[in-house]
N, C-alpha and C positions, 0 to 999 in steps of 0.2 A: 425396309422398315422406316415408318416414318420418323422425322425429328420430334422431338416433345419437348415441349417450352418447361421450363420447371414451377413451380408454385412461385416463386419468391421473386422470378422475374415475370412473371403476370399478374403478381397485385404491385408490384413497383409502376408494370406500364400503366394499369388500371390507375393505381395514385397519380401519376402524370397527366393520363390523360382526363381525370377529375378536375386536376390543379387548374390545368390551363380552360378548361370548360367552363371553370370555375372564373379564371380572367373574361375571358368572352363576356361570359353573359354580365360580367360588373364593367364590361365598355360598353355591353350594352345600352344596360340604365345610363351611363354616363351620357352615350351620345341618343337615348330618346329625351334624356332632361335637358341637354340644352338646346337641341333643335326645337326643345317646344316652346323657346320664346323666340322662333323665327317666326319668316313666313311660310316654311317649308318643311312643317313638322316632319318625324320619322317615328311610325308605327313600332309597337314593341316588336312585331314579326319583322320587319326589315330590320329593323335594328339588331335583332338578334340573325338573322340569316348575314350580316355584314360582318360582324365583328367576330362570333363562337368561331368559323373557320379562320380566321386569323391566329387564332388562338390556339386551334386545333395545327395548324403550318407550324407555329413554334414548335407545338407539340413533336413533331415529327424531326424537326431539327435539333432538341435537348441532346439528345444521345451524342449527337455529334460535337456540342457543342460541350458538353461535360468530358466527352473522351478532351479535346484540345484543351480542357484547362486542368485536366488530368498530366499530360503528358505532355504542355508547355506551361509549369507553372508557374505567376506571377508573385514572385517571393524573392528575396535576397540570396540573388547565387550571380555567377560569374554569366551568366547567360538572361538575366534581367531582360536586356534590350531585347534581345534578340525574339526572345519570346511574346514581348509588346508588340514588334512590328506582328509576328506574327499573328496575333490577335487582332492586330488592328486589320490585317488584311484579311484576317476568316468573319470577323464582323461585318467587314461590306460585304463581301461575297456573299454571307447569306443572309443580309436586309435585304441586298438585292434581289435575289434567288426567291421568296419570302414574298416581297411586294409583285415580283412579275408573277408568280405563279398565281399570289390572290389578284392579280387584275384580269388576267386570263379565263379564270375561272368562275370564281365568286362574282363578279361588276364586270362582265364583258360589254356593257348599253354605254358605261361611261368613263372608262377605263382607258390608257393609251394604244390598247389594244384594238380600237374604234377604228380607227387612222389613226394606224400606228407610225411615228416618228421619233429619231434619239434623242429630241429634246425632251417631247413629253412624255418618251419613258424614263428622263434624267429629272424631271419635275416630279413622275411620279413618287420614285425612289426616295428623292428629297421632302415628300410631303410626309413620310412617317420614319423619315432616320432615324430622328430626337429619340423617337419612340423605340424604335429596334435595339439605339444603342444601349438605352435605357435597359430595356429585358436581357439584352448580349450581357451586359456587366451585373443584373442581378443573378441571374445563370450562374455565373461564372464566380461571385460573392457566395451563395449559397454551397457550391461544390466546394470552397473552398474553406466556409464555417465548416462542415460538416470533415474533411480531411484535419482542420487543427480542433476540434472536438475529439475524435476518435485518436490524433496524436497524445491531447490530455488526457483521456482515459486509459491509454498507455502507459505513460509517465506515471499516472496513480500505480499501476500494476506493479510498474516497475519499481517505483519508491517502495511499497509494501515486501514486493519479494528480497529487495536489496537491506529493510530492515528484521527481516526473518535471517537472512543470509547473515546480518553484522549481529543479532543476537546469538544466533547457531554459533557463529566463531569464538563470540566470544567466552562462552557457554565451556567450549572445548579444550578454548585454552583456560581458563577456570579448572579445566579437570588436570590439563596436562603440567600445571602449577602444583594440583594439589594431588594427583598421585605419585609422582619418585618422591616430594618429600615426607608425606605421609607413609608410604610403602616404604620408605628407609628408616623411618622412626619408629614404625612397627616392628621390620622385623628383627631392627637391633633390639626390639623390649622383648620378641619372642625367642630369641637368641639367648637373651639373659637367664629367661624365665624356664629354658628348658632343664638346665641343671637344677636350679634352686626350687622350681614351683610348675612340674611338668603339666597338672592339672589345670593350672592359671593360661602356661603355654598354648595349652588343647583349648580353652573357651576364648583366648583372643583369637586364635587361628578362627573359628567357627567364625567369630563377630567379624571378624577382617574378610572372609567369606561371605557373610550373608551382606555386609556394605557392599563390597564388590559388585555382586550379584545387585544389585538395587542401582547402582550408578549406572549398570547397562541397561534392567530392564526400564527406565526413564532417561536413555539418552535420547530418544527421538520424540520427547516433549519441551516448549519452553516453560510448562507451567505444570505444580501439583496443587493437590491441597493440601493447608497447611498440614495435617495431620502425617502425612506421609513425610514432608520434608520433616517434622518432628522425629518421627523413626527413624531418617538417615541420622539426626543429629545424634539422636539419642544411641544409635551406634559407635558414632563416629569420639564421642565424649564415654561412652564405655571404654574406648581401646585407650585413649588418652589418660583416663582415670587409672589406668594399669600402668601406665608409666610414671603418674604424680602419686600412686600410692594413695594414703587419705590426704594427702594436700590439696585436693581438689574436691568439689562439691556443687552439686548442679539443681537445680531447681525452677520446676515451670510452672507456669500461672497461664494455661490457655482453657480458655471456655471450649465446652465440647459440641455451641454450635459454631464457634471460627472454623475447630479444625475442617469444615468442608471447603473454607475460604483459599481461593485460588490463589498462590506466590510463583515467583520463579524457584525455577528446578536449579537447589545450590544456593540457594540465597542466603541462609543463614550459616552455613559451615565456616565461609572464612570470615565472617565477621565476629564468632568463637575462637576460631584459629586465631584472629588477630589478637583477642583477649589473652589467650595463653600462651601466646609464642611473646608480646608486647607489654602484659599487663602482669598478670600473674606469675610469669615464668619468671622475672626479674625478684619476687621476693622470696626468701626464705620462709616465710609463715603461711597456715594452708589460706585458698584462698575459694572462694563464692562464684558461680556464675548465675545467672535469672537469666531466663526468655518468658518475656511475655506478649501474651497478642490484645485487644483494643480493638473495638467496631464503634464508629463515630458518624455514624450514618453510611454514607457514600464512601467511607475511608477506613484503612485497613491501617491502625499504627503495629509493627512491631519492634521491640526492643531486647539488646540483651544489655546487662550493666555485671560487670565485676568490680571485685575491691579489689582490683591492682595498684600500680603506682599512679595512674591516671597519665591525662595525656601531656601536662605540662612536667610530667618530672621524668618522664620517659627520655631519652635519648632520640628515640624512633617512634612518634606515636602509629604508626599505621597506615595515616591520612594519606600517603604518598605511594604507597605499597600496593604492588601491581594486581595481588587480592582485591583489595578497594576499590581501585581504579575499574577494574573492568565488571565490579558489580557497579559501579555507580554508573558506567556505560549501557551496560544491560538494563537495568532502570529507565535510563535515559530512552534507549530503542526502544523496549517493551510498553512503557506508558507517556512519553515523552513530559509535557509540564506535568503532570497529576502524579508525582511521584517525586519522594528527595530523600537522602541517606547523608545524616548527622550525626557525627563527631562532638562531644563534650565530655568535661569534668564534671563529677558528680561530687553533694557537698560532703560526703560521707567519705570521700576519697575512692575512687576507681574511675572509670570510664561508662558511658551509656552509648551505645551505638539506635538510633532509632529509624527505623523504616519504615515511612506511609505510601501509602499506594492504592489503588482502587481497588474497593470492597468488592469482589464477585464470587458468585458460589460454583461450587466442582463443574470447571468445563475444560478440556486440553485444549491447545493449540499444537494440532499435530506439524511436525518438521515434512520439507521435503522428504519422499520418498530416497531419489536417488541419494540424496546427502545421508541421509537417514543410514544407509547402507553402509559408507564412508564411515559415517563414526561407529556403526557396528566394528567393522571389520578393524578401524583404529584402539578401539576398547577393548577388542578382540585380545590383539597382540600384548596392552596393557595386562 
């Protein structure tokens, strides 16, 4: 059976052997223009039958010459030198090799191959070293552009996958925050509710179910549209509203072309949490919460604001609170500057928590696969 060269190494040697044809024929012109202000002009035919095979000999020696800057490379390691000398000594060798083959061959009438002697095959050599070493070191700069090229498009990959991987984390731990202490404050309210309000018991249970069920089927996205993170909240503030009784009271102000407007998955939940555990939990009178969303062109604001005690009469305003911390991290990975999550006093008294971020319409950014499976089977066991 015969060998068969593949596609991709026959337009490579094709592209090489264009490249360097492509040199020939420009020493060509070089050396018909200035022999034409000798006495001894040179023909564009002789000038091209001199130099294209010159040209074509490198050709022949790239391979070899890209494998040794492959495999001795000139770069900051403990073996620097050692690698120079050897360069230096595969550079003569094959300017050498290179000049005697084209005297031999190509220019046998004038060549030191005439009356051959080791001087004036040592003149020879010497008349286009400048030149060899020249082509030896761009050889060897080009293999060598092209290796920290494809390292930085590397490093891009790897930035990108290590900031999918630090949002996925932090994503998870977001969840693993807010499921034992949600799941214990529920079902100490369903606990309550089963003697006094068995009926109430049966529709938290339900609502505590269909949350559940919603934090799995969107753990393997970073991102929904709003309208959907609206639904987890709007669960998530049902169960809670069954523990504050009517001391709580919610209210949204989203336009119905935002909700296709893409947020992180979880964005909004503890920065509510932090309202009622922070703001509102601290007073006896009932109290208000608002989400609302805002399109400002290119920019997504959301807010939530309550009438709690606000952030200066608080004891703990939130700002510090491992909730916050790792949405403002998640922020940070997902849109890095084009994004920021603010803390203030409202003059009305309570707190406004506001979120801008880039305006886009319904697209997921699916998670790895294999992780993807990880948080299944972690949510699983939840």
């Amino acid at each position: 059976m015969r060998p068969t060269v593949s596609r991709s190494t026959f337009v490579k040697a094709c592209l090489l052997l264009g490249a360097w044809t492509g040199y020939g024929v420009l020493s060509a012109w070089q050396t018909h223009y200035w022999y034409s202000f000798t006495r001894t002009p040179v023909n564009w035919w002789d000038s091209l039958r001199y130099e294209v095979p010159y040209g074509w000999l490198w050709a022949l020696c790239t391979p070899l010459v890209l494998w040794l800057a492959r495999r001795f490379r000139i770069e900051r390691n403990p073996f620097v030198l050692r690698n120079l000398t050897i360069h230096v000594v595969a550079m003569t060798i094959v300017i050498a090799v290179i000049k005697t083959v084209y005297d031999a061959t190509v220019m046998p009438p004038t060549s030191a191959f005439r009356e051959f002697t080791w001087s004036r095959w040592i003149r020879s050599i010497e008349y286009t070293f400048d030149t060899g070493v020249l082509i030896y070191l761009v050889i060897i700069l080009v293999e060598h552009s092209f290796v920290y090229y494809r390292r930085y498009q590397q490093s891009l990959v790897n930035a990108s996958n290590l900031q999918a991987q630090l949002a996925q984390a932090q994503l998870r731990a977001l969840k693993m925050q807010l499921h034992p202490h949600f799941l214990f404050n529920t079902l100490h309210t369903i606990a309550a509710l089963v003697q006094e309000d068995p009926d109430l018991a049966e529709r938290t249970i339900a609502r505590l179910s269909e949350l559940l069920r919603m934090f799995l089927a969107n753990s393997t996205v970073h991102e929904v549209p709003l309208g959907e993170e609206l639904r987890i909240l709007d669960l998530y503030l049902e169960i809670e509203r069954t523990r504050f009784e009517d001391r709580l009271s919610v209210h949204f102000d989203v336009p119905a072309e935002l909700r296709e407007a893409m947020v992180p998955n979880l964005i909004l939940q503890p920065l509510v949490e932090n309202s009622i555990r922070h703001g509102l939990g601290k007073k006896s009178a009932p109290g208000w919460i608002a989400v609302s969303a805002e399109n400002y062109g290119e920019t997504l604001v959301l807010r939530i604001v309550d009438n709690g005690v606000g952030l200066s009469d608080a004891r703990h305003s939130g700002q510090t609170g491992l909730g916050l911390a790792i949405t403002r991290d998640r922020l940070e990975s997902l849109y890095g500057a084009r994004q920021s999550l603010a803390l203030r006093d409202v003059l009305t008294g309570g707190t406004e928590a506001r979120i801008t971020l880039p305006y886009r319409k319904h697209e997921r950014i699916e998670m790895q696969s294999g992780t993807v499976q990880g948080e299944e089977r972690e949510n699983a066991v939840v």
